[in-house]
C-alpha positions, 0 to 999 in steps of 0.5 A, a space after each residue: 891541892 890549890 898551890 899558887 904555882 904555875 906550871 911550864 915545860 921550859 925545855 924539851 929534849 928526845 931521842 926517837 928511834 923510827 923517824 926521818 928528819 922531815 917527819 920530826 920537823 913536821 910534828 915539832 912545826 915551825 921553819 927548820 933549815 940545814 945546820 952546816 955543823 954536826 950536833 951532839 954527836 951527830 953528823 947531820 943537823 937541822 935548826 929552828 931559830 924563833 927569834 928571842 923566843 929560842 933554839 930548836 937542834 936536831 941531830 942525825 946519821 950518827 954512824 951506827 945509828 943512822 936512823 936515830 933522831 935526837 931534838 933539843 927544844 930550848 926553854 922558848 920553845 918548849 914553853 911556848 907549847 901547851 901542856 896538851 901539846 907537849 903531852 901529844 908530842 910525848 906520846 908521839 915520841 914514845 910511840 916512835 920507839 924513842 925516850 926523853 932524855 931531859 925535861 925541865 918543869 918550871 913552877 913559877 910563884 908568880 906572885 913573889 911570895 917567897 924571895 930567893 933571900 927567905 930559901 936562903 936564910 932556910 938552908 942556912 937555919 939548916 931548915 932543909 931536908 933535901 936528896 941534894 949532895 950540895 946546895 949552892 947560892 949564886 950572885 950575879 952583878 953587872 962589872 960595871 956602872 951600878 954593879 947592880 944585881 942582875 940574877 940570885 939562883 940556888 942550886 940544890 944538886 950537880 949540873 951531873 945528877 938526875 935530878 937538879 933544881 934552880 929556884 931563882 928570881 926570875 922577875 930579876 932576870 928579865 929586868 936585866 935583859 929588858 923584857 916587857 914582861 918582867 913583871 909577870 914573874 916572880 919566883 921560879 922553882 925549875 926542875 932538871 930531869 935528865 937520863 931515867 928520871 926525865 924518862 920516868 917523868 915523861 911517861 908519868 905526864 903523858 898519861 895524865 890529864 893536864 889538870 893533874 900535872 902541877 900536882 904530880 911535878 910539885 909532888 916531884 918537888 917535895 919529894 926532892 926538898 922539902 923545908 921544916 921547922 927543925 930543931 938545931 939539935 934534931 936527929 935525922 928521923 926528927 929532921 924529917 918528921 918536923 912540921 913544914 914551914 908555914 911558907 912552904 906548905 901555902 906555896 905547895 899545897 895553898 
């Protein structure tokens, strides 16, 4: 497989179960200072702010699970890593008695090959076979000046569900924030595990090698959404047996 994509974990997040607080902020690195608040239920709570880069928390002491440890590592700061990094720090976690608890992979068409319009007009001509409930399209516009568009995402599942999948420009998105690199990206197809499914995720990728990820994460992807030349009138078995779109099979499979 030759796709086009390329591949960053853009955010990170654990709970392990035989640590200590300065024992974890020593494998994560970075400077982390005392947070006053609690977090996520925890009493305790340590931050790591890298400027515009992101936001590392880490929460501890919970009443009946004083020596549990959970990290939060936002999309900066888990991009930033290597896959081998983020591979090493997986099999740290697991040999800590811990589990992941969200991991989001981030396949990005750099290039721009396919536009959020043409995923659009797909799920409109009904041409997705998906595991989502529901697929939603959001626009965003600035209120005031131009109006200009500042952001296009579809949405194939609920912030609840397991699995979620945001396919948005993110070329769009760093326009509208200013950043120098804009035109690095293109379009971004991320997805959201949480609970089991992030589990299962991360124990898939901790034990390949880094040349094996993208096609394990894409295969993720395929497996949740795939787009089809289907007939209007096409039966459920026909929908899934139809032939892929000729812009989705070069963007999964090159």
């Amino acid at each position: 497989m030759d796709s086009s994509f390329t591949l960053t974990i853009d955010w990170l997040a654990f709970t392990v179960l035989a640590s200590n607080p300065q024992e974890t902020m020593k494998v994560l690195g970075g400077d982390w200072s005392k947070a006053k608040g609690g977090f996520r239920g925890y009493p305790l709570s340590w931050m790591r702010a890298d400027g515009l880069r992101g936001v590392g928390k880490l929460g501890t002491n919970a009443p009946r699970r004083p020596n549990e440890i959970h990290v939060d590592l936002s999309g900066g700061l888990a991009s930033a890593l290597t896959l081998d990094q983020i591979r090493t720090l997986l099999k740290w976690v697991h040999k800590q008695q811990g589990h992941v608890t969200r991991i989001d992979c981030a396949l990005d068409d750099r290039a721009g090959t396919v536009p959020v319009a043409t995923i659009r007009e797909a799920v409109a001509a009904g041409q997705c076979v998906t595991r989502a409930a529901q697929v939603r399209h959001i626009v965003s516009n600035l209120t005031h000046g131009t109006g200009a568009t500042t952001g296009e995402t579809m949405y194939f599942g609920s912030p609840q569900s397991q699995t979620l999948l945001r396919i948005y420009d993110k070329r769009l998105e760093l326009q509208s924030k200013g950043q120098e690199n804009s035109q690095e990206y293109g379009t971004r197809w991320e997805l959201e595990f949480k609970k089991d499914r992030a589990e299962q995720c991360a124990r898939a990728l901790a034990t390949l090698d880094e040349a094996d990820w993208k096609e394990l994460v894409i295969g993720l992807l395929r497996s949740y959404v795939d787009f089809r030349q289907i007939p209007k009138d096409a039966e459920n078995e026909e929908r899934y047996r139809a032939p892929v779109l000729e812009w989705y099979a070069l963007l999964t499979e090159g």
